[in-house]
Each structure stands twice: as C-alpha cells, then as structure tokens.
C-alpha positions in Angstrom: 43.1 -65.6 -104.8 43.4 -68.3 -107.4 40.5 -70.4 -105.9 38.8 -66.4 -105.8 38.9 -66.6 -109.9 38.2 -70.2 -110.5 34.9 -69.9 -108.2 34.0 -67.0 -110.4 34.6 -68.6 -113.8 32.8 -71.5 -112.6 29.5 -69.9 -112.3 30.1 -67.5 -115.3 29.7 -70.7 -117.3 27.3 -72.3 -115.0 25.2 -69.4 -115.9 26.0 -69.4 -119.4 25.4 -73.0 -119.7 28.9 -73.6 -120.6 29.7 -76.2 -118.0 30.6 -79.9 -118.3 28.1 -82.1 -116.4 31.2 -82.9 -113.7 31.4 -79.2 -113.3 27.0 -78.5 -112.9 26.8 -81.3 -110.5 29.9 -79.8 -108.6 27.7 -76.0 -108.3 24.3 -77.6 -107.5 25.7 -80.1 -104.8 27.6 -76.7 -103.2 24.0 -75.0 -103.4 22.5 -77.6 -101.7 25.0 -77.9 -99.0 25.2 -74.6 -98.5 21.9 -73.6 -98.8 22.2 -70.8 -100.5 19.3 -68.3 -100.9 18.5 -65.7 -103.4 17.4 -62.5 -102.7 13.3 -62.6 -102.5 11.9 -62.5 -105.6 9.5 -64.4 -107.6 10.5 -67.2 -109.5 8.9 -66.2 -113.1 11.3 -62.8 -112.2 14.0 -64.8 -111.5 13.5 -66.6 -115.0 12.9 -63.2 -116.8 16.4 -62.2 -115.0 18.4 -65.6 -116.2 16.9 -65.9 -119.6 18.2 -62.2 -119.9 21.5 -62.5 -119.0 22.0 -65.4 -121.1 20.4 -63.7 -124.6 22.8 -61.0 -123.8 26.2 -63.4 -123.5 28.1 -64.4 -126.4 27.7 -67.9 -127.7 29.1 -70.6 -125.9 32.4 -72.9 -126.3 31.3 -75.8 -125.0 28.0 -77.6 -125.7 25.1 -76.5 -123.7 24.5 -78.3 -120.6 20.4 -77.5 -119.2 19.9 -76.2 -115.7 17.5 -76.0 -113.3 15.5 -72.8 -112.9 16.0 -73.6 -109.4 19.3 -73.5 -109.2 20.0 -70.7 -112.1 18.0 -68.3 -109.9 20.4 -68.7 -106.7 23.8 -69.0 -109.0 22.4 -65.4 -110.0 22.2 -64.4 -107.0 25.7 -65.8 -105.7 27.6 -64.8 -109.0 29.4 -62.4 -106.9 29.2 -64.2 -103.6 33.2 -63.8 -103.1 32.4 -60.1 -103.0 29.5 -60.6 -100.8 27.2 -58.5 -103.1 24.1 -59.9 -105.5 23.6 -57.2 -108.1 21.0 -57.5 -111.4 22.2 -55.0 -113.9 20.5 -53.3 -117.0 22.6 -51.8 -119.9 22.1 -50.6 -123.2 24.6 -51.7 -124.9 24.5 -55.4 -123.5 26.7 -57.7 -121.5 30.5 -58.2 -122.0 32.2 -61.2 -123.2 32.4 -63.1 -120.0 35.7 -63.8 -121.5 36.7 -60.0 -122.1 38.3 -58.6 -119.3 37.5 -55.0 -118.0 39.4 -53.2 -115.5 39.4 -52.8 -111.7 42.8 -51.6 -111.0 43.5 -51.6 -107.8 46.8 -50.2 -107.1 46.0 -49.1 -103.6 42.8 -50.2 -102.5 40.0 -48.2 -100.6 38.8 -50.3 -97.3 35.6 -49.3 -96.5 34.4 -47.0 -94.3 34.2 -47.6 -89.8 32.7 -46.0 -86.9 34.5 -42.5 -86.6 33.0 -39.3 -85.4 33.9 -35.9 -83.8 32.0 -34.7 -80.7 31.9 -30.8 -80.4 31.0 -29.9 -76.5 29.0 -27.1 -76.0 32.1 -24.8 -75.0 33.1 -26.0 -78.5 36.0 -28.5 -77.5 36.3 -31.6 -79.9 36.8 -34.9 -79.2 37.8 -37.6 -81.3 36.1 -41.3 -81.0 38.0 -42.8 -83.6 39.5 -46.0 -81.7 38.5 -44.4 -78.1 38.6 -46.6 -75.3 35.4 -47.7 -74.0 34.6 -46.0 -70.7 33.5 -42.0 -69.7 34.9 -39.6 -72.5 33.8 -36.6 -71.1 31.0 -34.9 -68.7 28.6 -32.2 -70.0 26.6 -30.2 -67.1 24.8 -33.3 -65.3 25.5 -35.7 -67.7 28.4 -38.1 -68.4 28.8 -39.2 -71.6 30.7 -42.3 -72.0 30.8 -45.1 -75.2 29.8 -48.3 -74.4 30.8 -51.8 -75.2 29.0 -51.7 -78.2 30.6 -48.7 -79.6 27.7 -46.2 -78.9 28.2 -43.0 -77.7 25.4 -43.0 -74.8 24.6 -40.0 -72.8 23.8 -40.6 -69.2 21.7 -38.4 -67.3 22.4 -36.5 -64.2 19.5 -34.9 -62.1 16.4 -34.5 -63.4 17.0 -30.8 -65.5 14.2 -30.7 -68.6 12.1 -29.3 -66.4 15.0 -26.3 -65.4 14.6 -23.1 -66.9 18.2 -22.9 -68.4 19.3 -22.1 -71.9 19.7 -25.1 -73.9 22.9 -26.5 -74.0 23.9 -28.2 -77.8 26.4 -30.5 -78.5 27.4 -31.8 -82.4 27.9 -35.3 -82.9 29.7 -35.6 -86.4 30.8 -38.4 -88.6 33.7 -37.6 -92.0 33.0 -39.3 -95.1 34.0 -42.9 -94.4 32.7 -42.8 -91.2 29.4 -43.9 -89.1 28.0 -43.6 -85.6 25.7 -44.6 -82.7 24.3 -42.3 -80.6 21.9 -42.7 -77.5 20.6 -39.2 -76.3 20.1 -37.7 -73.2 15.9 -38.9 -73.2 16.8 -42.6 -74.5 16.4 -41.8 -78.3 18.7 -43.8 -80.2 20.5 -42.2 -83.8 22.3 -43.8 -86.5 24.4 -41.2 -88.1 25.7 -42.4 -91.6 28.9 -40.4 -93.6 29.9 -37.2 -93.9 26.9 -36.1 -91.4 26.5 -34.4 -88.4 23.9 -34.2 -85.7 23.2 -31.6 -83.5 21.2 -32.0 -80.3 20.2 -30.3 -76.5 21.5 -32.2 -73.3 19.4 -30.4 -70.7 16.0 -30.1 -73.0 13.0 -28.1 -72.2 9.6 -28.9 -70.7 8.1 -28.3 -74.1 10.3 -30.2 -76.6 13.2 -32.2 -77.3 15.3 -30.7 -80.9 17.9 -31.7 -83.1 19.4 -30.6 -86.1 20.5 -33.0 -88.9 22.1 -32.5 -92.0 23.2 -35.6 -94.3 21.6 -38.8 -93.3 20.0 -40.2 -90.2 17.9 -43.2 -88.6 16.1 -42.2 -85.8 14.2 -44.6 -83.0 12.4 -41.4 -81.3 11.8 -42.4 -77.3 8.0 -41.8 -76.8 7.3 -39.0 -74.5 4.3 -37.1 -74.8 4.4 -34.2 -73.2 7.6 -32.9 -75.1 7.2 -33.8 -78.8 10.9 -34.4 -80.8 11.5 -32.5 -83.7 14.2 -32.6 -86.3 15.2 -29.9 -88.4 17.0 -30.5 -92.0 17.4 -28.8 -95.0 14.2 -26.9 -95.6 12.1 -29.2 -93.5 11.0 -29.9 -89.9 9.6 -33.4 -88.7 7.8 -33.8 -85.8 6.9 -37.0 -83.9 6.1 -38.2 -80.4 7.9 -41.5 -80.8 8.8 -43.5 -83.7 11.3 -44.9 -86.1 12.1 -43.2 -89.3 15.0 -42.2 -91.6 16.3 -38.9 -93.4 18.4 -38.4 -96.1 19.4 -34.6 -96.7 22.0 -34.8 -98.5 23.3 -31.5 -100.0 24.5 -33.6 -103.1 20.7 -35.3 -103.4 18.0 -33.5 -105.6 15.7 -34.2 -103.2 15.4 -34.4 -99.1 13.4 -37.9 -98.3 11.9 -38.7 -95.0 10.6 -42.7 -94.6 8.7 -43.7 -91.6 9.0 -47.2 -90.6 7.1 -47.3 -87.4 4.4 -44.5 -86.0 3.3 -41.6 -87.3 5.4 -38.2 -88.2 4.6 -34.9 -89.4 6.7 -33.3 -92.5 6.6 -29.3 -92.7 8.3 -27.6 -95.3 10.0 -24.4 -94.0 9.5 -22.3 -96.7 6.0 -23.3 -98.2 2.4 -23.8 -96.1 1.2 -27.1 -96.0 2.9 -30.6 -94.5 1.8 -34.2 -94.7 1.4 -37.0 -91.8 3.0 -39.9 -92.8 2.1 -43.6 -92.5 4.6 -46.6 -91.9 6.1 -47.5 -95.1 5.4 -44.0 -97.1 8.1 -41.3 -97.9 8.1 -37.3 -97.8 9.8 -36.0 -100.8 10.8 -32.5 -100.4 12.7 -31.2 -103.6 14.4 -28.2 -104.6 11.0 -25.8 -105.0 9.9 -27.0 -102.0 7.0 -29.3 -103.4 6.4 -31.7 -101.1 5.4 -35.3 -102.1 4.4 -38.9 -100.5 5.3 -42.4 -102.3 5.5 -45.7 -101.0 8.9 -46.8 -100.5 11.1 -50.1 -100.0 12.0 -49.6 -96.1 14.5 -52.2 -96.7 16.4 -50.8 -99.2 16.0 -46.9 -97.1 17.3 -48.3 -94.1 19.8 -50.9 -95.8 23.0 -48.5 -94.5 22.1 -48.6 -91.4 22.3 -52.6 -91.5 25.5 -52.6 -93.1 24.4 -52.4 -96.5 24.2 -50.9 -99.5 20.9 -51.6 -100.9 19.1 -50.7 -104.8 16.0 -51.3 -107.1 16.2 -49.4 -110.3 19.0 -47.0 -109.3 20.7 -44.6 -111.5 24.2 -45.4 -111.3 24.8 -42.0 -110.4 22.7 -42.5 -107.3 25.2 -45.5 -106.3 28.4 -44.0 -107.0 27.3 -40.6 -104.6 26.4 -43.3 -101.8 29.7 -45.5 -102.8 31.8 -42.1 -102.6 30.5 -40.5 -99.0 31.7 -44.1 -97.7 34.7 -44.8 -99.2 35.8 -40.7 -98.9 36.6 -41.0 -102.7 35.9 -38.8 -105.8 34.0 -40.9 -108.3 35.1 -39.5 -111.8 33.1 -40.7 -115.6 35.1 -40.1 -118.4 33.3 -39.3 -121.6 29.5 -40.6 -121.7 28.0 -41.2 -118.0 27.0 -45.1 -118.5 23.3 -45.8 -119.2 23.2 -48.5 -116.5 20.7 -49.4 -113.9 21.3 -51.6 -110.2 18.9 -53.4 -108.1 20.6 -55.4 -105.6 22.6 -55.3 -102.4 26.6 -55.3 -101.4 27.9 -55.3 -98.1 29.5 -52.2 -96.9 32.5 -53.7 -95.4 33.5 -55.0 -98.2 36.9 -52.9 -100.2 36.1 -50.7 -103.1 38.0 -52.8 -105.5 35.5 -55.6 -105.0 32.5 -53.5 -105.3 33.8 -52.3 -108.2 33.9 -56.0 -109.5 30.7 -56.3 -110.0 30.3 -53.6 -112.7 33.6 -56.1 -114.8 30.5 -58.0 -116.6 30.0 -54.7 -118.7 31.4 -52.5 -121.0 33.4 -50.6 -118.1 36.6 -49.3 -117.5 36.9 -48.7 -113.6 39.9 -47.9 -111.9 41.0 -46.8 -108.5 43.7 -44.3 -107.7 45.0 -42.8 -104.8 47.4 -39.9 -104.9 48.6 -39.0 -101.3 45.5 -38.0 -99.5 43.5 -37.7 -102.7 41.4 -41.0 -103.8 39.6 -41.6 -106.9 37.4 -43.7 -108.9 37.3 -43.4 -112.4 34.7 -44.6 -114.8 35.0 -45.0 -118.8 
C-alpha cells in the first residue's frame, strides 16, 4: 500500500515538474521499459491537456525540472495507473493542491460488480446462475439449456420447432444491479446483458420472426437469417434487423433511449410516433422522452466499452458517470449541496473497487465517501 502512495506522489510531481533529475530519470526509464501507452489522442491535445493541468496546480516546492512532451503525455495517462483508470477532468473551480488531501473513505468497500443473473422459465420457475456449476441447468420444451465453460448461458436446440405452429414459449434472462450476463439464444444470436436488466426472449420462435424484449441495456450480435427478421422491443421503440451487431441503452433512469449500430443495417420505430430511421455503422438513434427521434454519430468505443469491461467517457456529465458507477456497484450515489460542475473523458476498468474509482476524483475539490449500512450502500458526494 506504501509503494501504492509513493508511485502516486511520484508522478503528481513528475507532472507538476516538481521532481529531482534522480527521480525524472527514474519515471521515464519505467516508461520506456514498460512501454506504456496513452490513450489515442493527438499529441498537440495531449499538450493542451498537460499545459492545463499544470496552469491549474499550485506552485511548485522544488525547482522545476523540464520534461519531455513525450513522456508528460503517457505520465497523464498512467497518473492513476494503480487504479487501472486514465481519466482527463474539467472543473470550474480548478485543481486541488496536489498536496491537499480529499476524502475517499472507505470503511467497507464496494467490489465491483460479476456475472449474476436470474432465469425465469416459462412455467415461471427461477433459477439462480450466480456461482452455478457449468454443465445443463435446466430443459425447456426441446431445448436444453446449459452454461458453458465460458460462463454463457447457451441454449441448445432440440428438433427443428420454428417452423411448428405452437404458441411461443418466453423465458426472462435477468441480471440485479451489480450483475452482468452472456446469453446465446436458441437461433445462435449472442446478448450481452449489462446491470440491473433483463431480457426476455421465445425458445420455439415462429416461421415469421424471432422477438425479444429488453429493458435496461443490451449488446446484441443478431444471427443472420433472412427469412425471420429479429426484432427488439424497448421502451417506446422497436428495432428491426436481419443480422447485425448493435447496442441499446434504455434505461428508465436515462433521458433518452439510444440505439448504436456497429455492424449492418437496423431499423428504429418509435411506438408511439410515425416515422423511423435506418441506421448506418457507427450512427445512433436517439429516442427521447416526446418521442423525437434523432441520429448522431457516436464513439462505438466508448458505447460498447461495458461490454469490454469498461467504463468508458468523452465529455460526460458527472451525473451520467455516477448513474453507470451506481447500476454496477448496486449503490446510491448521494451530492450534498451543489452537484459538481465537472466533466470526464477517459476510461476505468470495471473490476476495479469503488474506493479506487473514486480516487480519481481526490485531485479536486471533492469530498467522496463510501458507506455501507447493512444492506444499504452509499456514495456520497460534497
């Protein structure tokens, strides 16, 4: 924990241009043996980002040693590195004292969230996959459905029955907040379910279309079949595709319900207003709360982050990271007095604790403190 601090203090000051010339030849040799990256950006942004941060810290201690833009950009970028998380921020008022300390108490930490999920059968039995064994779990008409090695819950189908002319049999595949899941339908389709979602789906089909019904946030990679186009139904919208990979946030806590398309071509149709809009590969639906429905380009890396075990910003509202911060750490996020006027861009690993997240916002005039009450959890922010 003590080598945790010093490696942090260290690069404060590298940053700040506080170190000794021992202590700057120490950082850049470990960035050139470690080969340490930044995130992508370019390197007159990069500059615009360090000459920032240092106009915005206090004067320094020790005499001013010169770096390398080089090497400023990737100590930015690595500032946090012990928390696994490279975040730029933007504040009015400025920086804290790098010196000041700000509080992250962590009396009883928050680990992050895991895969856990409830499957509802369609004679509305539950089962829990929370630490199941791999192996069959349970059979549904024709088909077994077991989880694999891998963790996914995979459906495997029996005889041939989209083609029958039974009712259609749903099942519910649904994840708490802290939770996640993998799920391989009956036709091939692969979901990523994120927290405090669910997912509800046929089995047996129909010869005319496979549906599912999503509410919170999903990643679909949509199995091309043709003849029986897949559609997804969520929160005052219906998207329909053949086969192709796209997300969905619907959120009831969100302002707005987005749908991204990262590979094909889908169709968003607002339920309760005429139109709809065919999407490209990298453009997003935006359906807000009248119903208007927009398209924007959008960042597919930082929409599909979660789903790649990150948590991923450019320009966000703080209140926009603490909603995704408490669906995954199944915690109340609390701001006492004045919400912050603070802006993130950057990314943090989400199997990382709350307390270190929570780190990164200790370079600014912020109080933030975990506590945890029994069964109640909360982060609170002054």
């Amino acid at each position: 924990m003590k080598e945790h601090e010093d490696l942090k203090k260290l690069l404060k000051r590298y940053l700040a241009g506080d170190c000794t010339p021992e202590e700057r030849t120490q950082v850049e040799q470990w960035y050139d043996e470690l080969n340490i990256h930044a995130k992508k950006a370019s390197e007159e942004q990069m500059e615009r980002d360090i000459a920032d941060i240092r106009n915005r810290l206090p004067g320094p201690t020790l005499r001013r040693v010169a770096i390398w833009p080089r090497y400023a950009a990737a100590i930015a970028a690595v500032i946090v590195i012990a928390v696994g998380a490279y975040f730029q921020f933007n504040q009015s008022p400025g920086l804290k004292s790098v010196d000041d300390t700000t509080t992250v108490s962590s009396r009883q930490d928050i680990a992050p969230g895991g895969n856990r999920a409830t499957l509802k059968l369609a004679n509305g039995s539950e089962i829990t996959l929370n630490g199941r064994s791999d192996g069959e779990i349970a059979q549904e008409g024709a088909h077994a459905i077991y989880k694999n090695a891998d963790g996914e819950l995979v459906y495997q189908p029996g005889e041939a029955d989209h083609n029958s002319h039974e009712a259609p049999v749903f099942n519910t595949l649904q994840t708490p907040r802290g939770g996640q899941y993998h799920l391989v339908l009956p036709d091939g389709s692969r979901v990523w379910l994120n927290a405090a979602s669910s997912l509800t789906y046929t089995i047996n089909g129909s010869a005319q279309e496979r549906f599912v019904k999503l509410e919170g946030e999903a990643y679909f990679e949509v199995a091309k079949d043709r003849e029986r186009p897949f559609r997804v139904e969520s929160r005052g919208q219906v998207v329909e595709v053949l086969g192709t990979h796209f997300n969905i946030n619907s959120y009831p806590d969100e302002p707005i319900v987005k749908t991204t398309l990262v590979e094909g071509s889908v169709k968003v149709v607002p339920i309760a207003h005429k139109g709809s809009v065919i999407l490209q590969p990298g453009q997003q639906a935006a359906l807000d709360k009248t119903n208007h429905l927009s398209v924007k380009q959008a960042d597919i890396s930082d929409v599909v982050a979660w789903k790649n075990g990150k948590f991923s910003f450019k320009q966000a509202d703080i209140e926009i990271v603490m909603r995704q911060l408490s669906r995954w750490y199944d915690v109340k996020v609390i701001f006492k007095g004045k919400k912050p006027n603070i802006t993130l861009s950057g990314e943090v690993y989400r199997n990382t604790h709350a307390s270190k997240v929570l780190e990164i916002l200790s370079f600014y005039n912020l109080d933030c403190q975990i506590e945890k009450t029994g069964e109640v959890k909360q982060i609170i922010i002054q």
